[in-house]
KOLNUGU-920083 format. One record per atom (N, C-alpha, C, CB): x, y, z. Coordinates in steps of 0.05 Angstrom, whole numbers, plus 5000, padded with zeros to 4 digits. Glycine has a CB too. Example, Ala and Ser with C-alpha at 12.3 -4.5 7.8 and 13.67 -1.06 7.14 Angstrom:
<pts>
526448865156 524649105156 526449345156 522649115181 525749555142 527349795143 525850015157 528249885114 
</pts>
This chain:
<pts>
501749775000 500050005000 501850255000 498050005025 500850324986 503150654980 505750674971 504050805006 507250424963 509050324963 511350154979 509250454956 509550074999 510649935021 508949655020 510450115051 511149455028 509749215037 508649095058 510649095034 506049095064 504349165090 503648865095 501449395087 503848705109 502548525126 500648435144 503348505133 498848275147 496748265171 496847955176 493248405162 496647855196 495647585203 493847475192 494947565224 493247335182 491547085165 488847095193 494046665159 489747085210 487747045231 486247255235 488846985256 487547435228 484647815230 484147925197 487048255252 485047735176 483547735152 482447545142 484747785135 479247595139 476947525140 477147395103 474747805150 477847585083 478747585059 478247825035 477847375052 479947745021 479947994998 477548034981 482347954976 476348234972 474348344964 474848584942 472948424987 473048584923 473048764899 471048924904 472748634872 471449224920 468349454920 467749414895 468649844926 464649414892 462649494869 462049764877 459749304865 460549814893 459250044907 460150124933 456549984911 460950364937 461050424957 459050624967 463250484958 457650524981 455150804995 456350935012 452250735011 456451265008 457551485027 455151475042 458451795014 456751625073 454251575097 454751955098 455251305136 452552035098 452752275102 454652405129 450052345103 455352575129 456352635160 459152585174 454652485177 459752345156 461252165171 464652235162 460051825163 466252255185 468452405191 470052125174 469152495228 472252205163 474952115162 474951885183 477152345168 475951735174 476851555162 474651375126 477351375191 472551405151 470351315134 469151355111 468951325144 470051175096 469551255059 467051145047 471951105037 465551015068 462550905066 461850665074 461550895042 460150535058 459750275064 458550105042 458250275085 459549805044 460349615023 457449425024 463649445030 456849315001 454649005014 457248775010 450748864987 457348615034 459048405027 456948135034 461948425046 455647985011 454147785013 452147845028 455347585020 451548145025 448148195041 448848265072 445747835042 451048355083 452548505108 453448715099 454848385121 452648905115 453049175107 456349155126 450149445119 458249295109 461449295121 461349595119 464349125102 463349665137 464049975135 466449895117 464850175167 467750075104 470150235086 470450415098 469750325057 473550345105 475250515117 478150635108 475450405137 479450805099 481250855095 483950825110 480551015090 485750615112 487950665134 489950885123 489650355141 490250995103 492650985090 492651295104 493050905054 491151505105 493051725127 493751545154 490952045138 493251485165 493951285190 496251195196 492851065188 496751145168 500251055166 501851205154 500850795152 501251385150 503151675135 502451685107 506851635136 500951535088 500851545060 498151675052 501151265049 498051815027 497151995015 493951835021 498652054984 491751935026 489251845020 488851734992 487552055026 487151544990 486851474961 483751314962 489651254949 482151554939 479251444943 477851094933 477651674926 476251064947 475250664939 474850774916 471950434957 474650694892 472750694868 471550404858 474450824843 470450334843 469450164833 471450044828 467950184818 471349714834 473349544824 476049574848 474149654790 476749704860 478349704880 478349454906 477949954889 480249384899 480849164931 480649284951 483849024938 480049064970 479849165004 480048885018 476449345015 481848905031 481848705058 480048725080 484448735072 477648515083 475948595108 478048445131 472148475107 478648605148 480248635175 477648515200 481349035180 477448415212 476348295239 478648225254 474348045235 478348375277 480548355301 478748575324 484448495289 479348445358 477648635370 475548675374 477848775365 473948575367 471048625367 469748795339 470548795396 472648835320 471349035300 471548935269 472949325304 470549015255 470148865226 471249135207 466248745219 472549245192 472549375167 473249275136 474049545172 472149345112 473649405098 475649575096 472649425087 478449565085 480449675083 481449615055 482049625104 480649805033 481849945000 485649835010 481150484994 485749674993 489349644989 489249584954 491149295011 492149614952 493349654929 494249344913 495749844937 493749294924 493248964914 495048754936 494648924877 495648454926 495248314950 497648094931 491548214961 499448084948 502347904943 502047694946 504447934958 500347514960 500147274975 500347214997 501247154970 499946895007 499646805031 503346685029 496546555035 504446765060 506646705062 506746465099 508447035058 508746375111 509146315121 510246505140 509646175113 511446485166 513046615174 513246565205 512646845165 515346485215 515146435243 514746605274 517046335243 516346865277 516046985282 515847245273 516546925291 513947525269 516147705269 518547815288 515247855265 519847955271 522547985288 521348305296 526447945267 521848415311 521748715333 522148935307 525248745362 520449105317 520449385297 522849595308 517049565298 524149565324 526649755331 527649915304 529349565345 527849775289 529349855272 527850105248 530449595260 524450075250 523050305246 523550495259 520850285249 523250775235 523251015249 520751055262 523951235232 521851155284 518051205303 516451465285 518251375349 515151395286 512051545269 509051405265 512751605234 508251455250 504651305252 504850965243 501751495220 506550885218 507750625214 507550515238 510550615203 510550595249 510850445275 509650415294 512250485286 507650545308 504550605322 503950285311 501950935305 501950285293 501350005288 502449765270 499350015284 505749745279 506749515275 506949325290 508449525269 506549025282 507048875301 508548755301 505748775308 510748685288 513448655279 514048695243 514248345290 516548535249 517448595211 516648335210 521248685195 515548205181 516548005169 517847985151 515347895164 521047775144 522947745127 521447645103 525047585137 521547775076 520947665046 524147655035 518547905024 523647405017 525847425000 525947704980 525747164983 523347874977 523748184962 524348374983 520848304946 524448315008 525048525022 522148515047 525448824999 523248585070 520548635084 518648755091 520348615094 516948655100 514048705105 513748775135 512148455097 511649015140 511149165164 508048905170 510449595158 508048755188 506948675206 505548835217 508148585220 502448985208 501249045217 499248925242 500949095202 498149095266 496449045285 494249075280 496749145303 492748905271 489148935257 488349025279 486948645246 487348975302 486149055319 486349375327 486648895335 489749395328 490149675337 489049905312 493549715345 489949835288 488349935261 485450015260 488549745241 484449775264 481549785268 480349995283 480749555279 481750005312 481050165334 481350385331 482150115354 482650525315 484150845303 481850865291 487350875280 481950675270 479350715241 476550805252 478550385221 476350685277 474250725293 473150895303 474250645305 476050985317 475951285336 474051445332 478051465333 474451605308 472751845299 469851805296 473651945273 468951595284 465851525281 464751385305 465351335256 465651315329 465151145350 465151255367 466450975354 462651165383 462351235417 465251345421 461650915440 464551595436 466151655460 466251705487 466951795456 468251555506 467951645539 466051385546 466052015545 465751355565 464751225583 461451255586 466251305605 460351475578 458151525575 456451325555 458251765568 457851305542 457351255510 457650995512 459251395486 457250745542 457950505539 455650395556 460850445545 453750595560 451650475586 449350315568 449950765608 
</pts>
């Protein structure tokens, strides 16, 4: 995505998806680029890519999206297309990222023979994506 090779666990991707339609929700703040039918479930579409430092880039028709479930939370997420299913034992520690929004939600590196991949945190992603359109405070949980 953006030109970086982004990662997520097999276990908080649900699977890849082609938007047809995206319905805009009136009102609705950033992150949120609308909402998808996936087999008759309404999904939100969400944008990560300011999140992680890269330029916004609108869903259009025909665009991929990874639906993300981690947390209690479900999104579509618009990516730039999709490398494959890899193996990998652990990741190894993000130290070696410069700290900024990337590093916020990495959950380690994974080693590719093209070079590696940022190990994203679906959950913690999700939870950002969330922020703005979601209950806030304690109030907002009774």
């Amino acid at each position: 995505m953006g030109g970086r090779t982004l990662a997520v666990d097999v276990r908080e991707a649900r699977e890849v998806m082609t938007l047809d339609v995206v319905a805009t929700v009136p009102g609705a703040p950033a992150p949120l680029l609308g909402v998808a039918n996936l087999r008759g479930t309404v999904l939100a579409v969400a944008d990560a890519r300011p999140l992680l430092a890269l330029a916004p880039k609108a869903a259009t028709q025909g665009t991929s999206a990874i639906v993300l479930a981690a947390g209690g939370l479900e999104a579509a997420v618009p990516i730039d297309g999709v490398l494959g299913l890899e193996w990998f034992d652990a990741p190894l520690p993000t130290d070696d990222l410069p700290d900024g929004p990337l590093k916020t939600f990495a959950a380690g590196i994974v080693p590719r023979r093209d070079g590696p991949a940022i190990l994203l945190d679906a959950a913690r992603l999700l939870e950002a994506l969330r922020a703005p359109w979601g209950p806030a405070g304690p109030e907002a949980q009774s």
